[in-house]
C-alpha positions, 0 to 999 in steps of 0.5 A: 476114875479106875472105871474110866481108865479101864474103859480108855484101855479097853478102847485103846486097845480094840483100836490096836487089835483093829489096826493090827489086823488090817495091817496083817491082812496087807503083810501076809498077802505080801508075803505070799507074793515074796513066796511066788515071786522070788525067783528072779526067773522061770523055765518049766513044763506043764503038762495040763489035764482037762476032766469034764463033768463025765469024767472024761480026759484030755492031755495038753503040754506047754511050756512056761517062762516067767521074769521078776513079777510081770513078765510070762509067756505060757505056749502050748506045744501039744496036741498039734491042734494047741501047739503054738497057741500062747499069751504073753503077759508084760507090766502094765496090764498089757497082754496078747494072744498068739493064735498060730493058725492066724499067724498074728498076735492079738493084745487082749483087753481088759474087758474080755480077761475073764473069759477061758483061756484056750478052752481051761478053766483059768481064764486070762486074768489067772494066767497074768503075770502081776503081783496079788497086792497090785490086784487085790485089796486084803482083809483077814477073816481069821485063821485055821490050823495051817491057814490064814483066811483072807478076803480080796477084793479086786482093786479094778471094777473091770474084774469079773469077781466080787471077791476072792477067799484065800487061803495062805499057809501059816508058815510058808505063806504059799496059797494052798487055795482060792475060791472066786465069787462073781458080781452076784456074790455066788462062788463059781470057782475054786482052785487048789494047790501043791506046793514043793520046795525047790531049792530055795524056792516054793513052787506051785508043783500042781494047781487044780481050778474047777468051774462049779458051774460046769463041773469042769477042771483043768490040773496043771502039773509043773515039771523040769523047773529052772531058776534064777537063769539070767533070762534076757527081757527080749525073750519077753516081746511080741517078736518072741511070742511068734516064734 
């Protein structure tokens, strides 16, 4: 008889441990969402710093604007050969392209928000403007000193990736970084990331994304950062997007 009660305790609690981890899994990718969308807005510069495979450089600037979790516009404003060129990304998976040589916005598919963004190394789907628990289904792996380690696997089949690996700092939840594997379960990209309080927010001061395949980076570096400034939803409309 105390065998058996041993056996139902045991039993009773592994289904715990199981049950706590896949809820934590949801709690921590939450978690990291409070922490990068918190503010009620954004303003901030980016100065952006393409590396190639041979070392060499070269420098774009843009600025970006951002409302709750999904509304963004990010517009290049150097080189000339850049300026004007941006996306803006609203709720619903809905996207589009402002290319100022055709001076006509384009809305971009689903299909086609793997591909680069304007030669980076961040494609459109990167740069969307959604909440990581919309995309992504948690599992946790298990932990590090600072880290959390999760597995996400993207909710839509139209994603390019099989997965992604996350990790989350243990204290501040931030993601500190990612890396992405595609159908065939092979890495083909990893991002890295700097994160500095600002006020009483989080913010993601450098982001560094490499194409393995390619031995291409692009570090995007934010600047001149501005919360919480009342912005209006007009500022996030085709009509804005290109002006």
């Amino acid at each position: 008889m105390r065998n058996l009660k041993l056996s139902v305790l045991l039993v009773l609690f592994l289904f715990a441990g199981f049950n706590t981890n896949a809820q934590d899994a949801d709690t921590i990718l939450k978690k990291v969402d409070e922490v990068m969308y918190s503010p009620k807005d954004m303003t901030g510069e980016t100065k952006i710093v393409l590396t190639n495979k041979s070392g060499k450089q070269s420098t774009r600037e843009a600025n970006i604007i951002q409302k709750g979790t999904d509304k963004r516009i990010f517009r290049f404003t150097s080189p000339s050969s850049q300026a004007g060129i941006a996306v803006l990304s609203l709720p619903d998976d809905v996207m589009y392209l402002y290319m100022p040589a055709f001076r006509k916005e384009r809305r971009i598919s689903s299909s086609v928000k793997s591909q680069k963004f304007a030669g980076t190394d961040f494609s459109y789907d990167d740069m969307e403007a959604k909440p990581n628990a919309e995309k992504y289904s948690p599992k946790l792996l298990g932990t590090e000193e600072n880290a959390f380690i999760l597995e996400l696997k993207p909710k839509s089949k139209k994603s390019s990736y099989s997965k992604v690996i996350m990790k989350v700092h243990k204290i501040n939840y931030y993601p500190i970084s990612v890396e992405f594997y595609d159908k065939g379960n092979k890495k083909i990209k990893e991002g890295k990331s700097v994160y500095k309080k600002i006020g009483k927010y989080w913010n993601a001061q450098e982001m560094t994304m490499t194409n393995l395949k390619k031995n291409h980076s692009t570090k995007m570096i934010m600047s001149n950062v501005k919360y919480d400034q009342n912005l209006s939803d007009d500022e996030f409309t085709v009509r804005k997007l290109k002006q």
